[in-house]
Each structure stands twice: as C-alpha cells, then as structure tokens.
C-alpha positions in Angstrom: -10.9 9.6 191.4 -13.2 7.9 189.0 -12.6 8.3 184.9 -15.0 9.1 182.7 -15.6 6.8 179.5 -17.4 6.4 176.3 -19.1 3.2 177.9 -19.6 4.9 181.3 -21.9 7.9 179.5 -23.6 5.2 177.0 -21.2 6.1 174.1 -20.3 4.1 171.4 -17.9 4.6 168.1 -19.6 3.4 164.9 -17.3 0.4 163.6 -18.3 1.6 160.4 -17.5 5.5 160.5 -16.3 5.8 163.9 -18.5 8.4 164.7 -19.1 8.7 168.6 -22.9 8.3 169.4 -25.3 7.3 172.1 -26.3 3.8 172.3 -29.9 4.4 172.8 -30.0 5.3 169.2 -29.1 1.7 168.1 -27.7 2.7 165.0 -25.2 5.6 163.7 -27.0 8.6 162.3 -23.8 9.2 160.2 -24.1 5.5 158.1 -26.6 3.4 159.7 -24.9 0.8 161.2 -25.7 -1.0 164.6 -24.1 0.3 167.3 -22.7 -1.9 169.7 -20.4 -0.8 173.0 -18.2 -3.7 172.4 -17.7 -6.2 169.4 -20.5 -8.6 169.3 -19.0 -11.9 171.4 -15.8 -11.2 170.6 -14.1 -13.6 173.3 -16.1 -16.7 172.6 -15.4 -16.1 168.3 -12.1 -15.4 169.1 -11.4 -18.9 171.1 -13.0 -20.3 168.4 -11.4 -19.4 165.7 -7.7 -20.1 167.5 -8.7 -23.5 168.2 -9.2 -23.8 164.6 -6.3 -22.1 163.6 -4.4 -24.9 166.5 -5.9 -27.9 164.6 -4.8 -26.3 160.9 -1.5 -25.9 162.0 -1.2 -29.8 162.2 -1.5 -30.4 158.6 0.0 -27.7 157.7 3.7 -28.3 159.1 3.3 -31.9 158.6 2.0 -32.3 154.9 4.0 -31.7 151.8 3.6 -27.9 151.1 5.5 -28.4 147.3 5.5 -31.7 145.2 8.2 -31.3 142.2 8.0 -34.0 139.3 11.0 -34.4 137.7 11.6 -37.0 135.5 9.1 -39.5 136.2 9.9 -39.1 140.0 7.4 -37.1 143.1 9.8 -35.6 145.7 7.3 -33.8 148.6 8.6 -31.1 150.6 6.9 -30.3 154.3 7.5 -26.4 155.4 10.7 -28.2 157.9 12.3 -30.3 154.9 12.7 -27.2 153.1 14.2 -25.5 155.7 16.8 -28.3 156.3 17.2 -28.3 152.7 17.7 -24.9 152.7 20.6 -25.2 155.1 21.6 -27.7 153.3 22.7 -25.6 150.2 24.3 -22.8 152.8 21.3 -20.5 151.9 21.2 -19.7 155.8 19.8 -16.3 155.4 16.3 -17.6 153.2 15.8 -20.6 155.6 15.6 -18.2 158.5 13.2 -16.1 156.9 11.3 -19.2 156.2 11.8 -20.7 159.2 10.7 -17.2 161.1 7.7 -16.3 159.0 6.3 -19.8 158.8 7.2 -21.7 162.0 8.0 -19.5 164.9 5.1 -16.5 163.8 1.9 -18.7 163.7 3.4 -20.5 167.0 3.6 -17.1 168.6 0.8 -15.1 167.2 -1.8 -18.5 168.5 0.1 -18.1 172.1 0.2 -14.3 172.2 -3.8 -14.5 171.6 -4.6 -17.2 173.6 -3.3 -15.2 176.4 -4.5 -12.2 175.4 -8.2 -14.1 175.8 -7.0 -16.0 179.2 -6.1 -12.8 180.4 -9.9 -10.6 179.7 -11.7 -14.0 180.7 -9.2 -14.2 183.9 -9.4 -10.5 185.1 -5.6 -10.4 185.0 -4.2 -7.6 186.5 -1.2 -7.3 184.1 -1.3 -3.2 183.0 -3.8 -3.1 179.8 -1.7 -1.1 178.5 0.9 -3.4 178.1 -1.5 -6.1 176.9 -2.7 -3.4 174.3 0.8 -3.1 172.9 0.9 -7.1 172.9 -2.0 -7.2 171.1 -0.8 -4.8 168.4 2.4 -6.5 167.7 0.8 -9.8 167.6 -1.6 -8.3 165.1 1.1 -6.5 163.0 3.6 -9.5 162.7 0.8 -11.8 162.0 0.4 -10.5 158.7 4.1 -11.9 157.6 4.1 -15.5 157.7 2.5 -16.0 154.1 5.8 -16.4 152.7 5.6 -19.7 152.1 2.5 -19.8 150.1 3.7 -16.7 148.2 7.1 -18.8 147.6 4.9 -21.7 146.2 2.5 -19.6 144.5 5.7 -17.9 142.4 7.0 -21.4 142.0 4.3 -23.0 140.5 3.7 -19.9 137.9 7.4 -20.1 137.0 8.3 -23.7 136.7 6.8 -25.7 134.0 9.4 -27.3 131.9 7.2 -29.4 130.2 7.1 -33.1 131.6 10.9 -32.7 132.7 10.2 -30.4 136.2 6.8 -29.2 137.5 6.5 -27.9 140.9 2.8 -28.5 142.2 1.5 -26.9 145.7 0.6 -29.6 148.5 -2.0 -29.7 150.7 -0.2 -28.0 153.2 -0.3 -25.1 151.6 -4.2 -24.5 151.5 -3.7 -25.8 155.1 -1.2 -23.2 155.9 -3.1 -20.4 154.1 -6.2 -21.1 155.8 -4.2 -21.0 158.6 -3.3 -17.2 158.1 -6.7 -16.4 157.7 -8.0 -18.0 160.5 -5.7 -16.1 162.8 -5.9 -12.5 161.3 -9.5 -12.9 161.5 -9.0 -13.7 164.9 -6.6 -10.8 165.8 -9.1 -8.2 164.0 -12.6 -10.1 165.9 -10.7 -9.4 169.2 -11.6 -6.6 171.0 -8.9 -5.0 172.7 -10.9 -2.5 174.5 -11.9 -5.4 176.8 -8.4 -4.7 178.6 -10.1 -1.3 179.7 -13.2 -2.4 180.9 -11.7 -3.8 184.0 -9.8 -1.0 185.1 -12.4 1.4 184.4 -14.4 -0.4 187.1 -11.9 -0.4 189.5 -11.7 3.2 189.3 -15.8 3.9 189.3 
C-alpha cells in the first residue's frame, strides 16, 4: 500500500518557520522564505565540505596546537604529544577526554558522514531509519571535540608570567577549529530526509 508524503502532494516545510505549504507558491506565506522540497544541493555541498574538513585534519593533528616560552626556550605541543604527555604525568582520565574529543570524534564524525552520503548517492538499502539515528548521533557528538581549542583558549588568557612562561596557541589550533566548523556545517547542510525519499518510491 503506497504512503502518502509531504513531497508526494507538493508539500514543503518552510526552513525558516516550518510551516507546511505548497510548493507552487514558491515562498512561505507565514515569513517569506523560498520554499524548497529538499535542501538546495545538499549532497554535492556536503562532499565538499568533508573533503575539506579531511585535508584540515592534516595540519591540524600534525602542527603544534600550543607553543610555551619559558625561559628563553620554544617547546611545541601537537594535539598527540600532549596526550602522551598527559599520560605521562598519570593524568589518565584528562588525556582520554582529550584523546576522545579531539582524535577519535573528528575521525568518526568525517566517516559517519561520508557514509551517510555514499549511502543516499548509492541507494543503499540499509533501513533509513537506522541511518537517521546515525546521522543524529553523528550530529550530536560532533559538537564536543572543541576541547582542545577551549583548553588553549583558557591557557593562553591565564598564563602570562611575564617573559618567564607564556603559552601561545599554534597553528593547529585555527586548523583544528576550522576543522569543527567545517564539519558541523556539514552535518546541518545534510539533508537527512534524503533517506526517505527512496523508500517512499518503493512504496508508490
């Protein structure tokens, strides 16, 4: 038995207002704003911006992320060294957040949306609903690995002892942060509704 959508009967929900109105009227009659089924080339944008998120992520594990001059003396710190470093004073607990939020969460939230894409452009028959919850996850846990550049951030505004220690952010850091952008813009450009759309043809 086929289902009736939004889509199917010309339907759309305002982005704006999220008002449910017929496409034929181009824009919402509650706020004005153009009406579109689906987000404007989402797929394509989305790609995009993950393969620019991929190249970031170079930089941003293997450049310093902090620079402390003490003494006379530069010591650089990349996102892994202070990890190790971390482990190396027994703070075990802080260098798994660390590790977690700034390592394993960008890693998993590019794959998770990669295949998210591979799997609309590939007609996958994996149960949208189960790629919806994915999605949803991916976009929630995304939003956690800026500890790093928070740790820097409070770093930098705390410690200035004159010309004996000052801690000064690295490159990686504006890598890194660009590198949380890049990806939540991602996460909220993709249209999950695109899971939908092939199952609601299977059914018609």
């Amino acid at each position: 038995m086929s289902r009736a959508t939004a889509a199917s009967k010309g339907l759309a929900s305002c982005h704006l207002c999220q008002k449910v109105a017929s496409l034929e009227l181009n824009r919402c009659p509650r706020c004005g704003t153009v009406l579109h089924s689906r987000k404007s080339n989402s797929l394509n944008r989305t790609m995009a911006l993950l393969c620019t998120a991929t190249i970031l992520y170079i930089p941003a594990n293997i450049s310093p992320i902090m620079i402390t001059d003490q003494l006379g003396s530069s010591i650089e710190s990349t996102i892994l060294g202070g990890v190790v470093l971390l482990i190396q004073m027994d703070s075990l607990p802080v260098a798994a957040i660390i590790f977690i939020a700034s390592v394993m969460v960008p890693v998993a939230k590019l794959l998770s949306l990669f295949y998210l894409c591979w799997t609309v452009k590939s007609g996958s028959s994996v149960s949208p609903r189960q790629r919806t919850i994915a999605y949803r996850i991916t976009e929630l846990i995304g939003k956690w690995s800026m500890i790093d550049v928070f740790v820097v951030s409070i770093l930098v505004a705390l410690v200035h002892i004159g010309k004996v220690l000052v801690i000064r952010p690295g490159i990686a850091s504006i890598a890194f942060a660009a590198l949380v952008i890049v990806t939540m813009i991602a996460a909220e450009g993709f249209d999950p509704r695109l899971f939908w759309d092939k199952e609601d043809e299977n059914h018609d």
